[in-house]
PDB file of N, H, CA, C and O in Angstrom:
ATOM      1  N   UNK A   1      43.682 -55.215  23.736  1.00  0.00           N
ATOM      2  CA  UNK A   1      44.512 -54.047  23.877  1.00  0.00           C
ATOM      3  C   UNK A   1      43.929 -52.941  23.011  1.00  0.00           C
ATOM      4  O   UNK A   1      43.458 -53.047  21.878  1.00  0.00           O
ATOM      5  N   UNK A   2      44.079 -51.654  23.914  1.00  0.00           N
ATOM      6  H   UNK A   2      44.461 -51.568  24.834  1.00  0.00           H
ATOM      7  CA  UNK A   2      43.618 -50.391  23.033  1.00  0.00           C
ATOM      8  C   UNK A   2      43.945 -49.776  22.358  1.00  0.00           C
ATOM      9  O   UNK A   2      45.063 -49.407  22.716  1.00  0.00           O
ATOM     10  N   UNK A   3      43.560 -49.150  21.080  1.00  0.00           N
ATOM     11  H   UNK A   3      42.651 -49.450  20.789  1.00  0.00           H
ATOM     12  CA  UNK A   3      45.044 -48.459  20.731  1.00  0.00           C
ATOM     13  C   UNK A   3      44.136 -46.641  20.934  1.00  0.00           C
ATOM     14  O   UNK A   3      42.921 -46.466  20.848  1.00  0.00           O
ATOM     15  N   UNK A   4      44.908 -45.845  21.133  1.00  0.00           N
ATOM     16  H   UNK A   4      45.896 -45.987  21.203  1.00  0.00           H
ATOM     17  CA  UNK A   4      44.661 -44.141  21.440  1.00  0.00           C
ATOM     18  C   UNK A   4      43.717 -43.786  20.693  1.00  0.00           C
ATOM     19  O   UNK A   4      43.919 -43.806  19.479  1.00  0.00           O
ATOM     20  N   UNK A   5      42.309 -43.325  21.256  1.00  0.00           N
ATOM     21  H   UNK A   5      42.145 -43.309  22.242  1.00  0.00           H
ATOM     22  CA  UNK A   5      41.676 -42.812  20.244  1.00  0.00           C
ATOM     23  C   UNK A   5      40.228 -43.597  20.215  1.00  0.00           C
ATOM     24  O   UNK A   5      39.147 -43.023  20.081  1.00  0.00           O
ATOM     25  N   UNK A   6      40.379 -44.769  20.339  1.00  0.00           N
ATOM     26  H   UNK A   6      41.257 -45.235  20.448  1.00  0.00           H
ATOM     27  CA  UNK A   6      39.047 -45.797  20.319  1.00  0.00           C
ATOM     28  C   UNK A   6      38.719 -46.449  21.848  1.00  0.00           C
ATOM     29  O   UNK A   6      39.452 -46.628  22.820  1.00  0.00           O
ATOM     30  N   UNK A   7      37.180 -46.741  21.601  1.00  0.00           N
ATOM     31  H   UNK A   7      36.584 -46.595  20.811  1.00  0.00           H
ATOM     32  CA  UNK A   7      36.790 -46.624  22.810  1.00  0.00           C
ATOM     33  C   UNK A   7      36.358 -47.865  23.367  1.00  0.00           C
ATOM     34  O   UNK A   7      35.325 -47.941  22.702  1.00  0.00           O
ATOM     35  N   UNK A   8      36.339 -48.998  24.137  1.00  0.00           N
ATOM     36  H   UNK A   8      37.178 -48.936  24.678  1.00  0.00           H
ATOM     37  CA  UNK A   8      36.060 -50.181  24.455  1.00  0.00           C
ATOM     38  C   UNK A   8      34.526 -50.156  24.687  1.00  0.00           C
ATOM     39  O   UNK A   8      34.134 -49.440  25.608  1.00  0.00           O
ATOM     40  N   UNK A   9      33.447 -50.974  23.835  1.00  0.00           N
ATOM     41  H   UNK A   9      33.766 -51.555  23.087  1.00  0.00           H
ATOM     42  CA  UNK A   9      31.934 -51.227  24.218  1.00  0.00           C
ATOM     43  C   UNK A   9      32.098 -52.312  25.173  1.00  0.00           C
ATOM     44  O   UNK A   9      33.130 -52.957  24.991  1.00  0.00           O
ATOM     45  N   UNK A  10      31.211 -52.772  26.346  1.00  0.00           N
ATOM     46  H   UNK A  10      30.372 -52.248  26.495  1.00  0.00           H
ATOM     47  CA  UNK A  10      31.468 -53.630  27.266  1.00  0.00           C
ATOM     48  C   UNK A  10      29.647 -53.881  26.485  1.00  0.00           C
ATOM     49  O   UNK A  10      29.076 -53.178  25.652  1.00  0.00           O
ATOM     50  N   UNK A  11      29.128 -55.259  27.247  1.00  0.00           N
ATOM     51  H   UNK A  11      29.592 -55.830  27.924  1.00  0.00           H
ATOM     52  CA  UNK A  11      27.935 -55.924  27.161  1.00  0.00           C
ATOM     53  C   UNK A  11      26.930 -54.600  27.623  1.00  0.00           C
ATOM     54  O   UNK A  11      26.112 -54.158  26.816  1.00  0.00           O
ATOM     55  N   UNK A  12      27.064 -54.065  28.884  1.00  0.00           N
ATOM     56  H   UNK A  12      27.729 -54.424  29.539  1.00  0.00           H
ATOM     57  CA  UNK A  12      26.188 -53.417  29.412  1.00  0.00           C
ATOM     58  C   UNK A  12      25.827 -52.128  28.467  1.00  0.00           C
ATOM     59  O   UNK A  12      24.663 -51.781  28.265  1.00  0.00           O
ATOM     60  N   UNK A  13      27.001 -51.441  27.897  1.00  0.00           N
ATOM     61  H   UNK A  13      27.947 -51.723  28.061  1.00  0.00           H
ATOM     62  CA  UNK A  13      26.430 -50.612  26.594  1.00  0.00           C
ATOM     63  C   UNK A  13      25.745 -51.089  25.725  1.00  0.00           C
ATOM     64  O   UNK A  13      24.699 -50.494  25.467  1.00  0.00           O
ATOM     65  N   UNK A  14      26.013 -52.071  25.121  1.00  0.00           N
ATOM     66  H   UNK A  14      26.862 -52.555  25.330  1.00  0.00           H
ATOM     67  CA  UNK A  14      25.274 -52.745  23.999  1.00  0.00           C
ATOM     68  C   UNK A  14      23.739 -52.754  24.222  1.00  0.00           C
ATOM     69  O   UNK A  14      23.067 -52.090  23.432  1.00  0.00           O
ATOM     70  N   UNK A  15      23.262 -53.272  24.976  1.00  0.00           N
ATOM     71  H   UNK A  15      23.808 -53.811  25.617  1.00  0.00           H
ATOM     72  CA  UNK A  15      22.017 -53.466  25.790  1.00  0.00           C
ATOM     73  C   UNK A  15      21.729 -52.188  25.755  1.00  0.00           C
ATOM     74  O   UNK A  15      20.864 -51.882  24.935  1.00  0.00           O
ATOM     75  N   UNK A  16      22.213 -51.287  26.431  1.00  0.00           N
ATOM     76  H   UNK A  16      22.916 -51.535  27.097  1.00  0.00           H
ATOM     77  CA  UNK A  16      21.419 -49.893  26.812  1.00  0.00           C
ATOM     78  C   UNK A  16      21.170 -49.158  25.275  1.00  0.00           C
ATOM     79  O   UNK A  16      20.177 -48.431  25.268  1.00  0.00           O
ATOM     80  N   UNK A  17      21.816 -49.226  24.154  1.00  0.00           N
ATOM     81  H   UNK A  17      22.623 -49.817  24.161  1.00  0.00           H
ATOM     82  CA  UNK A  17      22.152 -48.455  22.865  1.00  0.00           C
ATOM     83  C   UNK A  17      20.621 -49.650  22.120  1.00  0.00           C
ATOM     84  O   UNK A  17      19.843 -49.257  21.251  1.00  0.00           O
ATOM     85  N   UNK A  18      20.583 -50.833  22.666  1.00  0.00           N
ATOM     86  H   UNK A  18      21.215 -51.153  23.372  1.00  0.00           H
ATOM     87  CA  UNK A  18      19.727 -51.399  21.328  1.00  0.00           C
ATOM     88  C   UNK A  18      18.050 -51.063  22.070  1.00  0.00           C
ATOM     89  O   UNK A  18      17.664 -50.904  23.228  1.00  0.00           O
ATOM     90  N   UNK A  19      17.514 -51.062  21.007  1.00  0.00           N
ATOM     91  H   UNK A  19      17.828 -51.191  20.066  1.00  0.00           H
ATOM     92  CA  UNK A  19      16.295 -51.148  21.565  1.00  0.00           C
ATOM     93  C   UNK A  19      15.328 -52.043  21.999  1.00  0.00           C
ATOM     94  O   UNK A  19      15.146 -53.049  21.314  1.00  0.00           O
ATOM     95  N   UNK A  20      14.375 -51.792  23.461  1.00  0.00           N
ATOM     96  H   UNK A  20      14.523 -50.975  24.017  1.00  0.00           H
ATOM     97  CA  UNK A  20      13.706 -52.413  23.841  1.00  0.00           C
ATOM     98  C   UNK A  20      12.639 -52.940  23.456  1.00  0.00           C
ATOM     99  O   UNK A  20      12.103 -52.238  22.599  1.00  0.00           O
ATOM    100  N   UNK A  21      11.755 -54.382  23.829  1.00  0.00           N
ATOM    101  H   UNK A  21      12.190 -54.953  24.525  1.00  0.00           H
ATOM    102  CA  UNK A  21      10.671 -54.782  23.393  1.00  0.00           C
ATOM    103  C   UNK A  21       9.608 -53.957  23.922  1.00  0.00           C
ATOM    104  O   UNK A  21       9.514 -53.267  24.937  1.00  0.00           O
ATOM    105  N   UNK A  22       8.836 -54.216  22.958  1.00  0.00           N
ATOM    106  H   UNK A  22       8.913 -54.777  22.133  1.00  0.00           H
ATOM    107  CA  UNK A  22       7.184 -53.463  23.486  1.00  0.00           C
ATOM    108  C   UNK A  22       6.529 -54.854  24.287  1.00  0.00           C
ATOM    109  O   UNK A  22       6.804 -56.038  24.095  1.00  0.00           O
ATOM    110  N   UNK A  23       5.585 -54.253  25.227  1.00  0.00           N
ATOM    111  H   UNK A  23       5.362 -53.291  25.383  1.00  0.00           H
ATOM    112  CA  UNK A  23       4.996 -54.983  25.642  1.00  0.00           C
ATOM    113  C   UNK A  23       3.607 -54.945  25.308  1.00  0.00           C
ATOM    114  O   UNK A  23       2.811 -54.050  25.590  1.00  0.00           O
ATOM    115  N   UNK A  24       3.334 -56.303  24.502  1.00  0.00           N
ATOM    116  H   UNK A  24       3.981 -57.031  24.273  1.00  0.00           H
ATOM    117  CA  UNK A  24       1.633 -55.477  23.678  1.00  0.00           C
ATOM    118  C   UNK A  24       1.125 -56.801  23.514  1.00  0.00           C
ATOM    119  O   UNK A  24       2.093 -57.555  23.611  1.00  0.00           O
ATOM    120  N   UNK A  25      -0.188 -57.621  23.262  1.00  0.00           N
ATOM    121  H   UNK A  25      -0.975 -57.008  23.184  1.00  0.00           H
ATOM    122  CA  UNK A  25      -1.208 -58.435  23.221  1.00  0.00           C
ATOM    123  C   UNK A  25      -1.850 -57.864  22.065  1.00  0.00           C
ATOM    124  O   UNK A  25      -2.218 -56.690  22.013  1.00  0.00           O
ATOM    125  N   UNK A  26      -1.986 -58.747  21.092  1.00  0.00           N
ATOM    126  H   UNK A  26      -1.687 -59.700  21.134  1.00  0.00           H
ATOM    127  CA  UNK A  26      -2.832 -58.220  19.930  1.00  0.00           C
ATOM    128  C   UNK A  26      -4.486 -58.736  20.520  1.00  0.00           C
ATOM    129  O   UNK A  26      -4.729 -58.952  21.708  1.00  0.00           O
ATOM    130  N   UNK A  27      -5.295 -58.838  19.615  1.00  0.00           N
ATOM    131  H   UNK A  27      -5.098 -58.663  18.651  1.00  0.00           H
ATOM    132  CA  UNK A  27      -6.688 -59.537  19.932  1.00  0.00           C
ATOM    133  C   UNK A  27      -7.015 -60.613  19.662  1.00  0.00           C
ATOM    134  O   UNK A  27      -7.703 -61.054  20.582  1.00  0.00           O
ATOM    135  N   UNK A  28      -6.879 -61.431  18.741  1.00  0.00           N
ATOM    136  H   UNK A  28      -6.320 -61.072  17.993  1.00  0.00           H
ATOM    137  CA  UNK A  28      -6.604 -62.475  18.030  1.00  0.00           C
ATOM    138  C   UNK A  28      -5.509 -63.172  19.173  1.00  0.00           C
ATOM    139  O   UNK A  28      -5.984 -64.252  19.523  1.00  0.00           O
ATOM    140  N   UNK A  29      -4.269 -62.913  19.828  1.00  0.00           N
ATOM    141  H   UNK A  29      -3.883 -62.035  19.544  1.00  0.00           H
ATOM    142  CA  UNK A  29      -3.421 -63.379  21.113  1.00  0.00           C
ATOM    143  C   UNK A  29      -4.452 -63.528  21.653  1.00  0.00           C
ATOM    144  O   UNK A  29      -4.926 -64.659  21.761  1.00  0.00           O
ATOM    145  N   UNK A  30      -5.107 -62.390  22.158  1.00  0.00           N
ATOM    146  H   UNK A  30      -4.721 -61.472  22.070  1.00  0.00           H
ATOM    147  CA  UNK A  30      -6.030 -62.636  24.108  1.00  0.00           C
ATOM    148  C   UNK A  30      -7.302 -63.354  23.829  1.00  0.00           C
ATOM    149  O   UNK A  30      -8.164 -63.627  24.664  1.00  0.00           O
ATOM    150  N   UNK A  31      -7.327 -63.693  22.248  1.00  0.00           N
ATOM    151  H   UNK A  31      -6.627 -63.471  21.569  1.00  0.00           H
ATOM    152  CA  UNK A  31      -8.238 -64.616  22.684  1.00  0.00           C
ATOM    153  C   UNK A  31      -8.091 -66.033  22.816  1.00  0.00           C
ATOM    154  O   UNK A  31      -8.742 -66.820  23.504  1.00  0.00           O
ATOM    155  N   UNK A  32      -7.009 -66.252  21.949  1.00  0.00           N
ATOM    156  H   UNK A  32      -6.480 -65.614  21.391  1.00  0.00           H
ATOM    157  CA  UNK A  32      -6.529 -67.806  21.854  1.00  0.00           C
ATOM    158  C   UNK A  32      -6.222 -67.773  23.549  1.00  0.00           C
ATOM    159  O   UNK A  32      -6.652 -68.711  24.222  1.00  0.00           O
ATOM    160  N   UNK A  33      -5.708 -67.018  23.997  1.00  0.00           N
ATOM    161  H   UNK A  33      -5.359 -66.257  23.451  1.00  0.00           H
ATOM    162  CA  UNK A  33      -4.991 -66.962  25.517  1.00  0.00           C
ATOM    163  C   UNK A  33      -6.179 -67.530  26.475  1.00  0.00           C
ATOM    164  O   UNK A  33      -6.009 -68.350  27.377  1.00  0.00           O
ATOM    165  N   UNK A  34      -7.432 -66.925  26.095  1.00  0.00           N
ATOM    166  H   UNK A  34      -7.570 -66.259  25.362  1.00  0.00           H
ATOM    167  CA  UNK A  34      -8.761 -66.940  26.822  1.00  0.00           C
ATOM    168  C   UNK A  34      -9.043 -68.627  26.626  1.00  0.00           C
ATOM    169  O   UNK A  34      -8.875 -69.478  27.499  1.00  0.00           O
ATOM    170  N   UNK A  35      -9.611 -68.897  24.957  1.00  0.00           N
ATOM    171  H   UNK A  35      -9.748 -68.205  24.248  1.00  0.00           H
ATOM    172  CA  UNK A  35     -10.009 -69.597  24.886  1.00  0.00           C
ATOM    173  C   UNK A  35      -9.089 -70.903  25.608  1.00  0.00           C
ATOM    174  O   UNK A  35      -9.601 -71.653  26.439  1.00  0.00           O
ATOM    175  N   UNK A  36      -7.698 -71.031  25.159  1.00  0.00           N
ATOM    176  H   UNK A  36      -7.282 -70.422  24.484  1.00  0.00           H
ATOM    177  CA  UNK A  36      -6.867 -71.825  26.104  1.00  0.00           C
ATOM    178  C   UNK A  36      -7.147 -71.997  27.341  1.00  0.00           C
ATOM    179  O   UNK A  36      -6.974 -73.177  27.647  1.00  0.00           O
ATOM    180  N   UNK A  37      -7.573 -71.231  28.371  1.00  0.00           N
ATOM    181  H   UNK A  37      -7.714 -70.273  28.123  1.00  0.00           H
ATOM    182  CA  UNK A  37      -7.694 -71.561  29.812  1.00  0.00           C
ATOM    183  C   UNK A  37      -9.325 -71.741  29.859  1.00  0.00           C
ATOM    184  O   UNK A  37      -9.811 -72.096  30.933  1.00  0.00           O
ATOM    185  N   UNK A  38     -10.114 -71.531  28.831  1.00  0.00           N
ATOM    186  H   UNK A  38      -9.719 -71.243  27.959  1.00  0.00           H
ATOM    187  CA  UNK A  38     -11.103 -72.182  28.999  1.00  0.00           C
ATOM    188  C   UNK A  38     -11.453 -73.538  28.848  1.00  0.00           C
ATOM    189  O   UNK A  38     -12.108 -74.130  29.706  1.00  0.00           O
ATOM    190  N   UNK A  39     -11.020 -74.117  27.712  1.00  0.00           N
ATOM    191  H   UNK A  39     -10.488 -73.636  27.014  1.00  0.00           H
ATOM    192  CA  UNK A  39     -10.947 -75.400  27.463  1.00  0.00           C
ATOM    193  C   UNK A  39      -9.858 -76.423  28.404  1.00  0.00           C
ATOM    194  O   UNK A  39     -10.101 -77.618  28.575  1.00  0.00           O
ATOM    195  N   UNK A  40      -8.672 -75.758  28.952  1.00  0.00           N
ATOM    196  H   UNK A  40      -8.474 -74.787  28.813  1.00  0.00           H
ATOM    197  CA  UNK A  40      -7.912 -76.346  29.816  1.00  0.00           C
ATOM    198  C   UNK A  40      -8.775 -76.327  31.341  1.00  0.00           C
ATOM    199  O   UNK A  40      -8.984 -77.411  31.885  1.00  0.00           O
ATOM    200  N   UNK A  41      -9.133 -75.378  31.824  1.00  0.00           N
ATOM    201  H   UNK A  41      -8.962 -74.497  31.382  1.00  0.00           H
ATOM    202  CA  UNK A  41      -9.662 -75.519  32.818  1.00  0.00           C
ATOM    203  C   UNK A  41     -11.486 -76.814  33.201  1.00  0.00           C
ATOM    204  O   UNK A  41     -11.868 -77.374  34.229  1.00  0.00           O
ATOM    205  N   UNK A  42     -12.029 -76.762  31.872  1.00  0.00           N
ATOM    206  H   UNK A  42     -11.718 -76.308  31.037  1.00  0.00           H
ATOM    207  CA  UNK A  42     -12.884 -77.487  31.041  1.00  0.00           C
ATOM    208  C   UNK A  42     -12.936 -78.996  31.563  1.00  0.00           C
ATOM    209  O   UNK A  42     -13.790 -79.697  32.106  1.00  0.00           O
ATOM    210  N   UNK A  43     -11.441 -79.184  31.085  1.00  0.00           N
ATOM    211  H   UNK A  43     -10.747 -78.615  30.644  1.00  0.00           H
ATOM    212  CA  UNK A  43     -10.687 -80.148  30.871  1.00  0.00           C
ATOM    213  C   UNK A  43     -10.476 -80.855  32.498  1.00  0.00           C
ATOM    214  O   UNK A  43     -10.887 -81.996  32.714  1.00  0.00           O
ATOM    215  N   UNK A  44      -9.780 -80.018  33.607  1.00  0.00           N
ATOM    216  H   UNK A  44      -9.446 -79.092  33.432  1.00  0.00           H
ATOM    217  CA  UNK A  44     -10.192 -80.570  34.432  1.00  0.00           C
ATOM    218  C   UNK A  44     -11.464 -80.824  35.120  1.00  0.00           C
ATOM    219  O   UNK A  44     -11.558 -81.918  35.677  1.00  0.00           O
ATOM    220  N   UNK A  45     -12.468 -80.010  35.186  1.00  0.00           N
ATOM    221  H   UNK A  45     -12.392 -79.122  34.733  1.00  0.00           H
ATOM    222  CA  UNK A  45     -13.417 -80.026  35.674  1.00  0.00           C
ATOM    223  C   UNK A  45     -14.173 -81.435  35.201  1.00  0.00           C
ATOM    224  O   UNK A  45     -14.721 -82.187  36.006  1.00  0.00           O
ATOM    225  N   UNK A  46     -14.116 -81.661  33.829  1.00  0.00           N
ATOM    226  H   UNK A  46     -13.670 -81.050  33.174  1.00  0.00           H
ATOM    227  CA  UNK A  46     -14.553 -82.984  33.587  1.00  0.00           C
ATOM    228  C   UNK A  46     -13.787 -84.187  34.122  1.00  0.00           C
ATOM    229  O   UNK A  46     -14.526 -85.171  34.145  1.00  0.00           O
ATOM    230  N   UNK A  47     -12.785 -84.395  34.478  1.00  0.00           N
ATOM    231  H   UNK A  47     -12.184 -83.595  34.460  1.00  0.00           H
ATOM    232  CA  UNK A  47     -11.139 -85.089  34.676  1.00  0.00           C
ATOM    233  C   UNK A  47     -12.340 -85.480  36.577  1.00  0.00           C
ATOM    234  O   UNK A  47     -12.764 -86.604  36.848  1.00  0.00           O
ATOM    235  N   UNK A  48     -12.616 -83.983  37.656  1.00  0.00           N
ATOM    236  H   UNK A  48     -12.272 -83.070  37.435  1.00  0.00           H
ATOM    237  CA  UNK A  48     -12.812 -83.922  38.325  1.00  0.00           C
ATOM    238  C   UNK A  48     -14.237 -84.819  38.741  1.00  0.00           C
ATOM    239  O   UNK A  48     -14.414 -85.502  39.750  1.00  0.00           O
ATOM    240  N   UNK A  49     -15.215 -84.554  37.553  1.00  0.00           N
ATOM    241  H   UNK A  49     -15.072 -84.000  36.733  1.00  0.00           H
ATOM    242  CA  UNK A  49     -16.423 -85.342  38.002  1.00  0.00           C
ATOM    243  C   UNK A  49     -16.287 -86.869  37.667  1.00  0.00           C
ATOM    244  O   UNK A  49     -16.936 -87.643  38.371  1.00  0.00           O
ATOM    245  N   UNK A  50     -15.566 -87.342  36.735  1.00  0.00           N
ATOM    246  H   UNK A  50     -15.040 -86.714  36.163  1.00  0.00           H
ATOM    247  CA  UNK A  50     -15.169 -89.016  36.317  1.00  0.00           C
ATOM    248  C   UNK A  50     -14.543 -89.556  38.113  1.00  0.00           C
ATOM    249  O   UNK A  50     -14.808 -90.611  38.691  1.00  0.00           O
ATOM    250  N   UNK A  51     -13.807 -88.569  38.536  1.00  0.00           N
ATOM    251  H   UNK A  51     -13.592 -87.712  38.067  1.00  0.00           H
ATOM    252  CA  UNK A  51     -12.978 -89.262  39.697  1.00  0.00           C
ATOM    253  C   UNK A  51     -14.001 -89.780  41.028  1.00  0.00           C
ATOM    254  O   UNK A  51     -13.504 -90.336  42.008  1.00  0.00           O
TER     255      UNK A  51
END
């Protein structure tokens, strides 16, 4: 209940008032990222010639 004067925040304000994430990759990230699908992909290819 309201009382005169004050104003009800619902979820969807909240969200719009806080601030958003950045979307960013440092270098040190894209490389672990790299090196990860190198050694995973690696990984099958050897997996592939045993079979």
């Amino acid at each position: 209940m309201e009382t005169p004067g004050t104003q009800s925040t619902t979820t969807g304000d909240v969200v719009a008032q806080s601030e958003e994430l950045t979307r960013a990759i440092s270098a040190p990230l894209l490389f672990f990222y790299v090196l990860g699908d190198v050694l995973g992909s690696g990984i099958y290819a050897l997996i592939g010639v045993m079979a």
